[in-house]
C-alpha positions in Angstrom: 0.0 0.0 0.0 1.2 3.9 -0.4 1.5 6.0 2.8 -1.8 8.2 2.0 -1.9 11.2 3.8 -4.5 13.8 4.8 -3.4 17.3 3.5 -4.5 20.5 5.2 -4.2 22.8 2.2 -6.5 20.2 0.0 -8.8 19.0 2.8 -8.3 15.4 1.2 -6.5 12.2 1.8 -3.6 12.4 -0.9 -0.7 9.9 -1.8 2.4 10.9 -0.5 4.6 11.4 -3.5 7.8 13.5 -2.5 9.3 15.9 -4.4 12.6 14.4 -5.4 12.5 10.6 -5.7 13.7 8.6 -2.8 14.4 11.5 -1.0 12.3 13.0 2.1 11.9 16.5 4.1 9.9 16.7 7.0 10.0 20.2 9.2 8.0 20.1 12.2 7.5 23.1 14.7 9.1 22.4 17.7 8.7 23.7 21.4 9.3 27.4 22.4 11.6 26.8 25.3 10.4 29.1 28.2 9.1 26.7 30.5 8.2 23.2 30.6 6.5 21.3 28.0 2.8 20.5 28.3 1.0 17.0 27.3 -0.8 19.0 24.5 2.9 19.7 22.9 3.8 15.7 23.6 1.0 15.1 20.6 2.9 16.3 18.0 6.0 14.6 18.5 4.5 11.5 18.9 2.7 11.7 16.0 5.6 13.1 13.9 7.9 10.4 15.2 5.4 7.6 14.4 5.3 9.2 10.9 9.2 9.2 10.7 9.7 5.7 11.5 7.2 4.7 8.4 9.0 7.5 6.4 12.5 5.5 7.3 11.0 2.3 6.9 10.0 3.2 3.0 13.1 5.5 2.1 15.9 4.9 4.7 17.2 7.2 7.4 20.0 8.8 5.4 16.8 9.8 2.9 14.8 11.3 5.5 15.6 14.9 6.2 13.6 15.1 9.5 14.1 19.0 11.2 12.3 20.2 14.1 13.1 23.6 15.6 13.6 25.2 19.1 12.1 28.6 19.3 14.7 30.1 21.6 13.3 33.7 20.7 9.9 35.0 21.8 8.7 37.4 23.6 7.6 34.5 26.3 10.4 33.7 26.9 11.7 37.5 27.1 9.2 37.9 29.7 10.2 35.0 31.7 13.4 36.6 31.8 12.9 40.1 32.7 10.5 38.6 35.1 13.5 36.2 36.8 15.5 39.0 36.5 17.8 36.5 34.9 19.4 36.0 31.4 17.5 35.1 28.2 20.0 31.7 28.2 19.3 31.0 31.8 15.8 30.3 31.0 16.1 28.6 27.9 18.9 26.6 28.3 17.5 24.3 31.1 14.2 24.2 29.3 15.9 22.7 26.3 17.9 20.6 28.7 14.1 19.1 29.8 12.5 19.3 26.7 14.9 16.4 25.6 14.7 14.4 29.1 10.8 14.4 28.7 10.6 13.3 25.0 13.1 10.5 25.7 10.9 9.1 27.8 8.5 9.5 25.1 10.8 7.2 23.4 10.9 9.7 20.8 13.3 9.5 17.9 16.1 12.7 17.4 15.1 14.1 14.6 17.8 14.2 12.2 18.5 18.5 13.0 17.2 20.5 15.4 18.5 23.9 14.4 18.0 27.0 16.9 16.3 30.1 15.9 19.7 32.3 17.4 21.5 30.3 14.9 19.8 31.6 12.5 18.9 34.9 12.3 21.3 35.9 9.3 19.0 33.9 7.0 15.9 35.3 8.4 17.3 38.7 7.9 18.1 37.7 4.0 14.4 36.4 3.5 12.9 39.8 4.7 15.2 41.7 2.9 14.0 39.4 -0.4 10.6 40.3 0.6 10.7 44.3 0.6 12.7 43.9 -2.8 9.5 41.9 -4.2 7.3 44.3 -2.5 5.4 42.1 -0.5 6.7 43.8 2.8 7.0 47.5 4.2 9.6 48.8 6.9 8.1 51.5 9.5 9.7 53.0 12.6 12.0 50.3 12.8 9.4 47.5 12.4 9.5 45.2 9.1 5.8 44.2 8.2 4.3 42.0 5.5 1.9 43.4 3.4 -0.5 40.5 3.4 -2.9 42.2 0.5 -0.1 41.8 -2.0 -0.5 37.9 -1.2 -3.9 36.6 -3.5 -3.3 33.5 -1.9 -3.3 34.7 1.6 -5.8 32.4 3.4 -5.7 29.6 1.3 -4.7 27.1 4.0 -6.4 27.8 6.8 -9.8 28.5 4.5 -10.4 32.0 4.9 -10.5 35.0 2.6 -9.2 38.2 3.5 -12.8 39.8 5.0 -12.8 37.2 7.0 -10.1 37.2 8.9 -10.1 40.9 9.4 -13.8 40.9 10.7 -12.5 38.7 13.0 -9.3 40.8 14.6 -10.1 41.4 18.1 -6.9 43.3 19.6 -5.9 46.8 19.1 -3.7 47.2 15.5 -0.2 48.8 15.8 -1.2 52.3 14.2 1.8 51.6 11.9 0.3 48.6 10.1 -1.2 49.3 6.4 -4.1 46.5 7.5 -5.0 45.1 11.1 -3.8 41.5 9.2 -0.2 42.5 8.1 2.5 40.9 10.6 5.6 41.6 12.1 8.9 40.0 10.5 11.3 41.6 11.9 10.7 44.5 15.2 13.7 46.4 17.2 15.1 45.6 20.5 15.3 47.8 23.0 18.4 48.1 25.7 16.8 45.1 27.7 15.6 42.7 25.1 18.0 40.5 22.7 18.6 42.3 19.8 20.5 41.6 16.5 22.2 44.5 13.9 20.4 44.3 10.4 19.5 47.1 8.0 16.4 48.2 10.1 18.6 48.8 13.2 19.0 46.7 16.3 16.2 44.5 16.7 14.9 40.6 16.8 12.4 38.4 14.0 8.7 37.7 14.2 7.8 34.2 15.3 6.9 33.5 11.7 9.7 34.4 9.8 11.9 32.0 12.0 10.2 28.4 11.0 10.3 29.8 6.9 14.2 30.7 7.0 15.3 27.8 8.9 13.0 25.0 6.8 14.6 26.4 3.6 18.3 26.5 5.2 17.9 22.8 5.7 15.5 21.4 3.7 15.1 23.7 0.4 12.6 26.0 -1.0 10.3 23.2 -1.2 9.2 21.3 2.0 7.4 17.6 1.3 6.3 17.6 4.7 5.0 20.2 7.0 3.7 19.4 10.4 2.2 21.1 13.4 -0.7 21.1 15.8 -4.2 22.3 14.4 -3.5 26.2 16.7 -0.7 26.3 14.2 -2.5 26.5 11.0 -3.8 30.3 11.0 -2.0 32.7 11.7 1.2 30.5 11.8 1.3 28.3 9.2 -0.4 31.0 6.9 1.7 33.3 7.5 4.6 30.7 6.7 3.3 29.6 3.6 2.6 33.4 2.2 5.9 34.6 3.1 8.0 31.7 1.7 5.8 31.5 -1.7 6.4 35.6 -2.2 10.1 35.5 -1.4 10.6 32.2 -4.1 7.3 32.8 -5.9 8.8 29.8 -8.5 9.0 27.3 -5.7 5.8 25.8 -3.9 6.1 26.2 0.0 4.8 22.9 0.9 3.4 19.6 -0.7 1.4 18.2 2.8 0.5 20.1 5.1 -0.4 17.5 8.7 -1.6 18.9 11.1 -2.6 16.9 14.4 -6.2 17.1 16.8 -6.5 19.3 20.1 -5.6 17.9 23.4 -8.4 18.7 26.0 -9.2 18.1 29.8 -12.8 18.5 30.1 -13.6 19.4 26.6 -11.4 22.6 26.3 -8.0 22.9 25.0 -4.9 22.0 26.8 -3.2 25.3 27.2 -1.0 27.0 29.4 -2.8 30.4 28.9 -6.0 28.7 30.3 -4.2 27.0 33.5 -5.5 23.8 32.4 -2.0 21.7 31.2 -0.3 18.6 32.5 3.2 19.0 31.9 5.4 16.0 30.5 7.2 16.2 33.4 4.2 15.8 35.6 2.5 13.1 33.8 6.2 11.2 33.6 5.6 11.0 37.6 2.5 9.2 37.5 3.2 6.9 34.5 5.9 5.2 32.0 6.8 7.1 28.8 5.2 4.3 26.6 2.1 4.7 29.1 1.8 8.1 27.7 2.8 7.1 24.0 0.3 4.6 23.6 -2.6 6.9 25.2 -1.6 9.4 22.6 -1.8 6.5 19.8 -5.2 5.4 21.1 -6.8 8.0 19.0 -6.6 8.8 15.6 -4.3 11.9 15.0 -6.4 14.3 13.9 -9.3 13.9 16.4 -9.5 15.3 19.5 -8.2 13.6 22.8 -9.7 14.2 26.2 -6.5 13.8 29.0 -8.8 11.7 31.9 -7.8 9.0 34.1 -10.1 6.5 33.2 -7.7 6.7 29.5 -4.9 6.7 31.3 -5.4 3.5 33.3 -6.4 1.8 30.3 -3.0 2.7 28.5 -0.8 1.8 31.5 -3.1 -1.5 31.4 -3.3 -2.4 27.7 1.2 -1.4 27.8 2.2 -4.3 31.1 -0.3 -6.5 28.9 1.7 -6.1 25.7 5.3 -6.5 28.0 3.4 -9.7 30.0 2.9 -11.3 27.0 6.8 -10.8 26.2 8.0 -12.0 29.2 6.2 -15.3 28.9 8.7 -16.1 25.8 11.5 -13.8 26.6 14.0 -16.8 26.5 12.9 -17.1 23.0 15.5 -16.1 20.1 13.8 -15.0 16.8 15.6 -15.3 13.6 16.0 -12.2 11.4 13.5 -13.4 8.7 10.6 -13.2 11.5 11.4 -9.8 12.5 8.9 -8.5 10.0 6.2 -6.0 10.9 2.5 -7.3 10.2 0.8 -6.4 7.0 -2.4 -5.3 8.6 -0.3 -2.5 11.0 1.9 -1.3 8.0 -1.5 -1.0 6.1 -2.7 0.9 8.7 0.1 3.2 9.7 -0.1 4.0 6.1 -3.6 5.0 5.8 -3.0 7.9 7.1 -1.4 6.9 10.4 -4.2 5.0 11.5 -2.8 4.3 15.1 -6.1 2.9 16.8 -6.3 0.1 13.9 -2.5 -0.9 14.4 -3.2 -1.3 17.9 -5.8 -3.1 17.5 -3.4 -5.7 15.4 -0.8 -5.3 18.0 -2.9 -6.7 20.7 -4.8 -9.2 18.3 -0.6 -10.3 17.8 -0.4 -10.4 21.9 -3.5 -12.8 22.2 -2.2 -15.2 19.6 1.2 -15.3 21.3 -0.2 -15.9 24.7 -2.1 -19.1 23.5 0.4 -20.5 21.4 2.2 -23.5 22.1 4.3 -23.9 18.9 7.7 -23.2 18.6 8.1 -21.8 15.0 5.2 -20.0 15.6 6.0 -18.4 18.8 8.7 -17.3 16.8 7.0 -15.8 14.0 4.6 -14.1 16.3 6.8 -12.7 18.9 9.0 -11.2 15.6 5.6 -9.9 14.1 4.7 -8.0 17.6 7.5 -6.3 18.5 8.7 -5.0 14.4 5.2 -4.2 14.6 5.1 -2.5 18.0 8.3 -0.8 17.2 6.7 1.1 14.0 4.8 2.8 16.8 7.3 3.5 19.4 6.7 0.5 21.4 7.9 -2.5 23.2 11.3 -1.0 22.6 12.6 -1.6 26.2 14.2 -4.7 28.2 11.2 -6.8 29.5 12.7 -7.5 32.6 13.7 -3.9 33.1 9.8 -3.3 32.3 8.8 -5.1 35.2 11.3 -3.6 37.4 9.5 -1.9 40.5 12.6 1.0 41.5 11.3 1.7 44.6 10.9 -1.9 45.9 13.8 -3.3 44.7 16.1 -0.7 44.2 17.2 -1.2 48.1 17.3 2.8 48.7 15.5 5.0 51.1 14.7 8.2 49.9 17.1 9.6 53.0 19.8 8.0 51.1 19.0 9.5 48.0 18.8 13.4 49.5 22.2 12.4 51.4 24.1 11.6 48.2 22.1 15.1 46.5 23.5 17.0 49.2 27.0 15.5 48.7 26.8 15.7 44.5 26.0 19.6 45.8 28.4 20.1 47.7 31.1 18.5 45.3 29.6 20.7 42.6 30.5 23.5 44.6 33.8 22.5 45.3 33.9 22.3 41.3 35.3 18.4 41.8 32.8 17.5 38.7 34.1 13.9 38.8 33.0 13.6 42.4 29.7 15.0 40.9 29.2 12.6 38.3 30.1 9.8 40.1 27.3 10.2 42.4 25.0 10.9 39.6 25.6 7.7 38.0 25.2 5.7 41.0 21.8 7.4 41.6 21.5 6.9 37.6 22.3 2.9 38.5 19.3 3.1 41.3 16.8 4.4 38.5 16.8 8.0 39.8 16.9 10.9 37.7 18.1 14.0 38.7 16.9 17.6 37.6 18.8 20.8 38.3 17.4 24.2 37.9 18.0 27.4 39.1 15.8 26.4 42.6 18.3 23.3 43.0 17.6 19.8 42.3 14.9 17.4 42.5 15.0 13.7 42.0 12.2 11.1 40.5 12.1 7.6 39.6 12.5 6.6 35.7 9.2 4.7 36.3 
């Protein structure tokens, strides 16, 4: 079967056909780093790292171009800052540090760049300057502003035309901007905020302008695959796509736009402007990574999820059913021809990364290995499950490591734990790192991570 895939821009279910044969870019927007990461960010990594692995099953990993971003400029995360009284680095520093702690645990894949926004201002700076020559942008008392009326294509992805989306503008409109719908690419820095020289004077990019310069630094003019959560399509993703198609009016933006469901608790969107979010972190204390992974892949991508603990219990249930069945037959080798993923899940995955139905499979596959008796067979089905499982993320840890209760058999008290804290501290202090890292890898031994932050550190168990 070919990986069909449900476009934004089309509003249809498309073959995936990528620009250049054999050859794959994916750009996905990634987290804007000033604090922790929420459950309602998780989704799209999740999703975008299930669609990877199919991507690198069909083209191989050094054909699949996979970049997903840091935003490490924002006006968040200036906030935060000024707020803390701190550095813009000593806030996002540690919150990329966590960012990649929590998505391990996700069981994520690396993508294969993560470029940084402060990396790459230089080529956001060239794009503007591309689009005042083409006269799709305007500079004004230091601000540069895209003129989104010399755009005619400006609404075409999220589905609105121009009337629309200024009947529906809500906030007061910079008295500098031509219309309330032109945005900012590029707006100056004052004394206090990070700034960058360019030929509009000290100053930093629009959030926009960021995700167009560095998708084309690493993948080209033309992306095959765009991703993002549905709060991304207007105004971010529109805004994207108009800038990058004026600046290279010969080249088309993007081939498929994906874009993944809400998160919700209670019906409304997890956000952290609405109070209402879990973080990763958080949810991490409560349950395993591939707890949370397989609630996530319980629903279908783009449909809506409702975070509740009745879902939750049934993930952590329907994962140490998947691992039981495993250990029953863990002493059992499986040659390399076996280790084949199941037609039915690839069919699925591929239909639009149809997670429910390849779970379905998976757990049909763990029934069928729990009643067999057969040796060959075992074989053949234990291969099927976990190739199968490991399409999604899954089953991709040591089964007796699985079942592995830290606290209980660990044979460490939680005294012990702050005691050898305090000494890691005080050997930080002392600036004997060794000392420091030696005590950090026995805790790591005892299945205790450790988190530093500006307010110390804090410890939990990997499980």
């Amino acid at each position: 079967m070919t990986l069909n895939l449900y476009n934004t821009l089309t509003r249809k279910k498309e073959p995936f056909e990528p620009l250049r044969k054999g050859k794959v870019g994916m750009y996905v927007c990634g987290p804007t780093v000033y604090d922790l990461a929420h459950i309602g960010n998780a989704r799209p990594i999740i999703v975008f790292d299930v669609l990877y692995r199919i991507l690198i099953r069909s083209y191989g990993i050094e054909n699949v171009q996979y970049v997903r971003n840091i935003t490490d400029i924002d006006d968040k995360i200036n906030n935060a800052a000024l707020e803390k009284g701190i550095s813009i680095d000593k806030i996002t520093e540690p919150t990329i540090e966590a960012f990649h702690q929590d998505i391990s645990e996700l069981n994520a894949l690396p993508p294969t760049i993560e470029p940084r926004a402060t990396d790459n201002v230089s080529e956001m700076i060239q794009l503007i300057q591309e689009l005042i020559k083409r006269n799709h942008a305007y500079e004004v008392n230091g601000h540069v502003i895209f003129d989104v009326q010399s755009d005619p294509k400006y609404g075409s992805l999220s589905g609105q035309n121009l009337e629309q989306i200024l009947s529906g503008v809500r906030v007061e409109v910079a008295s500098y901007k031509r219309s309330p719908a032109d945005f900012v690419l590029w707006k100056p820095s004052d004394k206090n905020l990070p700034g960058w020289d360019s030929p509009w004077g000290r100053g930093r990019p629009g959030w926009h302008i960021e995700c167009s310069a560095m998708s084309r630094k690493h993948i080209g003019d033309c992306i095959d695959i765009h991703g993002g959560g549905l709060d991304l399509i207007f105004p971010h993703h529109e805004n994207e796509r108009a800038q990058s198609e004026c600046s290279f009016p010969e080249s088309r933006f993007v081939r498929y736009w994906i874009h993944n469901g809400y998160l919700t608790v209670n019906g409304e969107k997890m956000s952290k402007s609405l109070g209402n979010f879990v973080t990763i972190r958080d949810a991490l204390c409560n349950l395993p990574g591939e707890a949370v992974r397989l609630f996530i892949l319980g629903s279908h991508y783009r449909a809506p999820i409702d975070w509740n603990e009745r879902q939750l219990d049934q993930a952590r249930s329907s994962i140490n059913r998947l691992y039981t069945s495993l250990r029953n037959v863990k002493d059992l080798n499986v040659h390399e021809s076996y280790q084949i993923p199941s037609d039915i899940v690839i069919d699925a995955l591929e239909d639009d990364l149809n997670t429910p139905a390849a779970l379905t499979e998976i757990y049909r596959l763990a029934s069928l290995l729990n009643k067999e008796s057969s040796c060959d067979k075992l074989e053949r089905l234990k291969g099927a499950l976990i190739s199968s499982a490991q399409l999604l993320g899954l089953l991709d840890q040591d089964i007796n490591s699985w079942f592995l209760d830290s606290k209980e058999t660990k044979n460490i008290s939680t005294d012990e734990i702050d005691t050898l804290i305090l000494k890691r501290n005080k050997a930080r202090k002392d600036r004997d790192f060794e000392e420091a890292d030696h005590i950090r890898g026995i805790l790591d031994e005892k299945g205790i991570i450790l988190e530093d932050s500006e307010h110390g550190t804090k410890w939990r168990w990997k499980r």
